[in-house]
Structure formats: structure tokens, C-alpha cells
C-alpha positions, 0 to 999 in steps of 0.5 A, spaced: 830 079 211 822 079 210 820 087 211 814 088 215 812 093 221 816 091 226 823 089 223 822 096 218 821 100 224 826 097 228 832 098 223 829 105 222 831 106 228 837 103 228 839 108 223 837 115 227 840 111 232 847 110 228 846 118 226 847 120 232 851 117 235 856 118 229 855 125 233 856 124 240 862 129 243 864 125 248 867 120 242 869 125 237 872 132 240 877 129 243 882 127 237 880 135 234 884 139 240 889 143 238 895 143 242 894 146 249 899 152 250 906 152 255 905 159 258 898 162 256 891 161 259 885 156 256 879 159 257 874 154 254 867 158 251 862 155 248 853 156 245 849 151 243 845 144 244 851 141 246 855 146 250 855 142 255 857 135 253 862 138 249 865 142 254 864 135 259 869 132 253 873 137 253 875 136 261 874 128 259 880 130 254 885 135 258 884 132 265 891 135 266 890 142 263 888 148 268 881 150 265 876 156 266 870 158 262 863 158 260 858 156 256 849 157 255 846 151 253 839 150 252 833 148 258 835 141 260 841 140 256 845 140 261 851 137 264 855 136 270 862 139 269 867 141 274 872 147 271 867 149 266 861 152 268 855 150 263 849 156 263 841 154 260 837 158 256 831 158 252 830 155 244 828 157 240 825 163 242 831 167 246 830 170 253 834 174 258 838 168 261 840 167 255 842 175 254 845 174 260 850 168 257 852 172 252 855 177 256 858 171 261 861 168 255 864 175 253 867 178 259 870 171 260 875 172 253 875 179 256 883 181 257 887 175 254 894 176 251 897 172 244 899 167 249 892 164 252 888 159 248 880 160 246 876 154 245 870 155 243 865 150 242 858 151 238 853 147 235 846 148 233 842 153 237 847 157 238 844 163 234 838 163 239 842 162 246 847 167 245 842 172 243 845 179 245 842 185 241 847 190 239 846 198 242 840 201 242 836 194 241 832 191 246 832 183 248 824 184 246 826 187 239 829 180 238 825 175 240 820 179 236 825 178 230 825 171 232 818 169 232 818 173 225 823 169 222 821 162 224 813 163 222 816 167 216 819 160 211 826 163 211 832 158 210 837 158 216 842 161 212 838 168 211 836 167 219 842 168 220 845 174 217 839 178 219 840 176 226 848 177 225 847 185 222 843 186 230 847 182 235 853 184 240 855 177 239 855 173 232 858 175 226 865 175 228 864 179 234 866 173 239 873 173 236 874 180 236 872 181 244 878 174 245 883 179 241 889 177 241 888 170 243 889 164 239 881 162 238 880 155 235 872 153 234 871 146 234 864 146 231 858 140 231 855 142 224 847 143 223 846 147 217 846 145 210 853 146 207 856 146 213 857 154 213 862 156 219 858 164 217 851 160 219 852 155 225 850 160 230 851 164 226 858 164 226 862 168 233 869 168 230 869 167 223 869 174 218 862 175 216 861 176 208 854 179 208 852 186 209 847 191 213 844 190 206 842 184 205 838 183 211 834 188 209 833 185 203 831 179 206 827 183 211 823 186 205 823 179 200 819 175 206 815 182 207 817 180 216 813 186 221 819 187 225 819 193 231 821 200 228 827 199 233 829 194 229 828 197 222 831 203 223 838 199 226 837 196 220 837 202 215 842 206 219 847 201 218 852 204 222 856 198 226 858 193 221 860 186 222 868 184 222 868 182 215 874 178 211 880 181 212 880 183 220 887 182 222 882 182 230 880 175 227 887 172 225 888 166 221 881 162 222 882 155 225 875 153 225 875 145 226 869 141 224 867 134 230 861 132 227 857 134 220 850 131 217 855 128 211 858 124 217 851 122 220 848 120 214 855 116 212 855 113 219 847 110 218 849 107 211 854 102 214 849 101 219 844 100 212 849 095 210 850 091 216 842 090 216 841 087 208 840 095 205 842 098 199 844 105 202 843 111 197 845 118 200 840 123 196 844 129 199 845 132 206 843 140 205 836 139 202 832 145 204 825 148 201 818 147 205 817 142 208 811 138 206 813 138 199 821 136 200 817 130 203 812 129 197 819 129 193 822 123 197 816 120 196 816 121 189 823 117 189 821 112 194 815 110 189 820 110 183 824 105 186 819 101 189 815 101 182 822 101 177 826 100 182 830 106 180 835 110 182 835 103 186 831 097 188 830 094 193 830 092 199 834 100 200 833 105 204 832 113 201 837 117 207 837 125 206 839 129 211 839 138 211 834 143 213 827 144 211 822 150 214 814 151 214 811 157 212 805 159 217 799 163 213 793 166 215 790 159 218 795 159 224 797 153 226 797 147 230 802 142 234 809 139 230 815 141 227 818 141 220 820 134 220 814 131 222 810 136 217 815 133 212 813 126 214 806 127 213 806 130 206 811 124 205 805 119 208 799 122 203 804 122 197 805 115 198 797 114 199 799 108 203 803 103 198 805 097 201 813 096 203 815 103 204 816 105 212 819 112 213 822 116 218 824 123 220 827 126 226 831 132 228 838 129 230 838 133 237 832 129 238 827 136 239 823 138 233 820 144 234 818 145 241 814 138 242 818 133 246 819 128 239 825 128 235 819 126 229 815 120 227 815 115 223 810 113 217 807 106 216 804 104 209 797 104 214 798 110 216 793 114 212 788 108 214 789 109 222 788 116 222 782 116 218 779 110 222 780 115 228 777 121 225 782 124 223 783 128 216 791 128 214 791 133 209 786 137 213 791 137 218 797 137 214 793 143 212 794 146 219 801 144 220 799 139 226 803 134 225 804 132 231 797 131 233 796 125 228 802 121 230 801 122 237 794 119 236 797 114 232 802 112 237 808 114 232 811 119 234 820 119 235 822 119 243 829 119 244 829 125 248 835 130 247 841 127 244 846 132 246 848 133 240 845 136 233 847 134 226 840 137 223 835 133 221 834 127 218 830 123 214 831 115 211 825 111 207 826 104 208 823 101 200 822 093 201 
């Protein structure tokens, strides 16, 4: 095939397409359910970005299976169910409804015996929907925390053990609330390893880690938090359950769907387009403009030397990449779309390679663009337009570039959330 604009984009859009697809509950949950029990309950509970979908499979699944329950999914994400309610809150930053939630979910694992089922879906953005402060905390403590988190450069693994060490909710605690049922978690993946602990931030497995490491995070980014929230912190007085807790039983957590599967899915999708495929990993943290100035670097080794492999290929990666926000504030755009941007200057324009980057549950940041996609002339239409990429890769507004250039990603939500997704295309 001859690479140019149009067929590089249209097959880089097949891949993210591909991606996500591999990740759709409506085809993947079903084989994953346990067994229904003969006499006992099936309270179905579910947080995340695809709450709603997966509870809609659930029901597509058991037509015959008395269901109830609840789940909090995020504004606009919803679905239409018939026996399990689906409730919508605010991502990322939390707000009361999704507190509200939290509780909901709560009170309906509330009173079970050893004979009744708890399914509870999860998925990204669980963490933030489910916010539900421990005592003595406020819904405005964490939402504070939350902002300080999200502007402080902190991976998704260390955001989550300190919002572990200050809920009601995460950390175990989901599955403490549904003793003695039998909880089964079926789980969409969006965190890099695939840690059941970190997936927001893990309502019914043990959580390893302590009050102490979170205030040893709190201490390492220097984060400004509410006295309330430091002094929770430093009490230290209500640990989460941790491995051992026979209230948690024997932990049957069940993987649907994970980044690995989505960036295997969009390889044999590179394949049937004439693309060698070479998988760079699927748990690529760091910041985000210099993860995509490395990719860069190997994109250009390739099409130069043809190492690790020559072209026509497609570079895939996949994991979660943050954006520290100094003291020059910031303007509009996500981590993938900062990610694309240090791509593009790093590439400086070299003909042949086009690249994509987008967050798989279609959202990146709190723009309505799942990401953008880069063109070998994408330096040159942006200054021909006024605009300075490295100024404004500089003030983290990413967004505005590709907007103006007519490049951003719009699939709308996908439902579901298998983290961030990058792929460059070396003709």
C-alpha cells in the first residue's frame, strides 16, 4: 500500500477502533460470570466509566436470574437497564451524588448471608465515582485531595493508596460491607500491571499498603492538603483490611478486558492492513511529553535504520502517562494529547510517520476528544496558523492546537476504559 495522509489516518483509526472494541462488555463479560446460586441473592454493584454497559451485559447474560442492585457511573455514561439501577456522578474531580452513590452501593451489600452472590463490576474511574470520605472527613477534603493529586505528577498507583487510606469505601472495604457473601469482581482494566489494589482503587481485594505510605507520597510530591485530611492521615487510626482478612475470603477477582488484550487486538488488526506490529509495552508510565518524545525517538530509529523493525509498521503502546502543572498554570488538553505534542516536535516533521494517541474510554482529560492524531505536517499547519507548538506544549494546551488544526480524535464515550492508547504508523 502507498502511505500517505488519508490512508495512514484511516488505519490508525482502525487500530484505536480495534483497541476498543476488544473491550466492549456487551461481547466480552458474558463468558467471565460465575455460576448463579441455587438459594441465596444476586446483588449485582458496580463504579466506573463502564457501570452501566457492564450491568446492561449482566442483564443481556442472566435474563432468567432475579437481579438487583446498584452502580455509579460517570455524567452521560449511562445506559437503559431494567433490574439494576445505574446512578451518574462527576469524573474526575468527585462530587456529592457520587458520595451519595458510594452509600447506595453500600446499603445494598448491606445484610447478606453466605449463600447470596455479590457481582460487582469495576472499571476506570471508579476511584473518583465512588469517593465516600472516611469519619471525620469531608466530601470538600476530597475533592481538594483530588485536585492536588491530579495537578501533582503522581502515578495512578500512588493516587490510589492515598485515596485508600482516606475513604469508606476502597481499600477492601466493599467487601467487608458484603460479609459473608460470596463477592466475584469482574474487572475492565485501566491501570498499568493490571493491579486489582489500584483499579478504583480496589473495593474488595486486601490492600497492602499503609497509612504510612501515604504520607510518604503526600511528603514526596510536597501536596497542600486540608488540615483535616493531614491529620487523618497522621492518626493512622482506621486501617484498610489487609491480606489475611478472612472478612474478604478467598478473592475471586476476574479480568474482562486489560490494555494487553486491546493492544493485541489492534496488532492483528495492523496485520490485516499490511503492518508489521511491534507492541512497546502496555504499562508505560512517566510524564507525558517526554514518554511521547521517546516513542518519537524510536519511530525515527525505525524509519532511519529500520530497527527494532522496518517499515511499513506500527509502534503500539499502551499504560498511563501524567502531566505536572507548575507555577505557569495550564491551558486546555489531556495527557495523551500532551504526549502527541511532544511526539510531534520530537519527530520535527520527518515525512512517513503519522501517530495517534487517545484514552480508550474516548475522554482525555476533561475535553470532549479521546486525543488527536499527529501528521508529518503538523508543525508546519500550526505555525502557518500563528501557533507556537513548544510555546504551547510549554502551557499544557494541547488541546487548543489540534483543535485548530482540525485533528483532534471524537469518538465520544466508548463505554469502556482500557487506558491510554498510542500507535505511530512508520511508512
Amino acid at each position: 500500500m502507498a502511505w500517505d495522509d488519508a490512508t495512514a489516518r484511516a488505519a490508525l483509526e482502525k487500530l484505536f477502533a480495534a483497541a476498543v472494541a476488544s473491550a466492549d462488555p456487551r461481547v466480552v463479560l458474558a463468558r467471565h460470570l460465575p455460576e448463579p446460586p441455587r438459594d441465596g441473592r444476586v446483588v449485582v454493584v458496580g463504579a466506573g466509566k463502564s457501570a452501566a454497559v457492564m450491568a446492561a451485559a449482566v442483564e443481556a447474560a442472566w435474563p432468567e436470574v432475579p437481579l438487583s442492585g446498584v452502580g455509579v457511573t460517570r455524567y452521560a455514561h449511562g445506559s437503559p437497564k431494567q433490574r439494576i439501577e445505574v446512578l451518574e456522578a462527576s469524573h474526575p474531580v468527585p462530587d456529592a451524588a457520587g458520595a451519595a452513590g458510594a452509600r447506595r452501593v453500600l446499603d445494598a451489600v448491606a445484610g447478606l448471608t453466605s449463600r447470596d452472590l455479590v457481582l460487582f463490576l469495576v472499571s476506570g474511574g471508579g476511584s473518583s465515582l465512588t469517593t465516600l470520605p472516611a469519619e471525620g472527613l469531608t466530601l470538600d477534603d476530597l475533592m481538594a485531595v483530588n485536585r492536588a493529586l491530579l495537578a501533582s505528577g503522581a502515578t495512578i498507583n500512588e493516587m490510589n493508596c492515598i485515596r485508600r487510606h482516606l475513604s469508606a469505601f476502597s481499600g477492601g472495604r466493599l467487601a467487608v460491607a458484603a460479609h459473608p457473601a460470596r463477592v466475584v469482581t469482574l474487572a475492565i482494566s485501566d491501570v498499568p500491571g493490571d493491579d486489582p489494589t489500584v483499579i478504583a482503587s480496589g473495593p474488595t481485594v486486601p490492600d497492602p499498603s499503609t497509612f504510612e505510605d501515604a504520607r510518604a507520597l503526600v511528603a514526596h510530591y510536597g501536596m497542600v492538603l486540608p488540615q483535616a485530611v493531614v491529620a487523618h492521615l497522621a492518626l493512622g487510626a482506621e486501617e484498610s483490611p489487609k491480606p489475611g482478612d478472612p472478612r474478604l475470603g478467598q478473592v475471586d477477582y476476574r479480568f474482562i478486558a486489560t490494555p494487553r488484550m486491546a493492544l493485541e487486538a489492534a496488532a492483528a488488526k495492523a496485520r490485516e492492513l499490511g503492518l508489521a506490529p511491534l507492541i512497546l509495552g502496555d504499562a508505560l508510565e512517566g510524564e507525558a511529553r517526554e514518554l511521547g518524545k521517546a516513542i518519537a525517538g524510536i519511530a525515527l530509529s525505525a524509519h532511519a535504520h529500520g530497527h527494532p523493525l522496518p517499515g511499513p509498521c506500527v509502534l503500539l503502546s499502551g499504560g498511563e502517562t501524567t502531566v505536572t502543572i507548575g507555577k505557569e498554570g495550564h491551558g486546555r488538553g489531556g495527557r495523551n494529547g500532551e504526549a502527541l505534542l511532544g511526539c510531534a516536535v520530537t519527530l520535527a516533521g520527518t515525512p512517513g510517520i503519522w501517530t495517534l494517541m487517545g484514552d480508550t474510554d474516548g475522554i482525555d482529560g476533561s475535553e470532549g476528544n479521546a486525543g488527536a492524531i499527529a501528521t508529518p505536517d503538523t508543525l508546519a499547519r500550526a505555525r502557518a496558523k500563528g501557533l507556537d507548538p513548544r510555546s504551547i506544549l510549554g502551557r499544557h494546551d494541547s488541546y487548543s492546537l489540534f483543535s485548530a488544526l482540525g485533528d483532534l480524535l471524537e469518538p465520544g464515550p466508548t463505554l469502556t476504559n482500557v487506558n491510554d492508547f498510542r500507535a505511530v504508523l512508520v511508512a
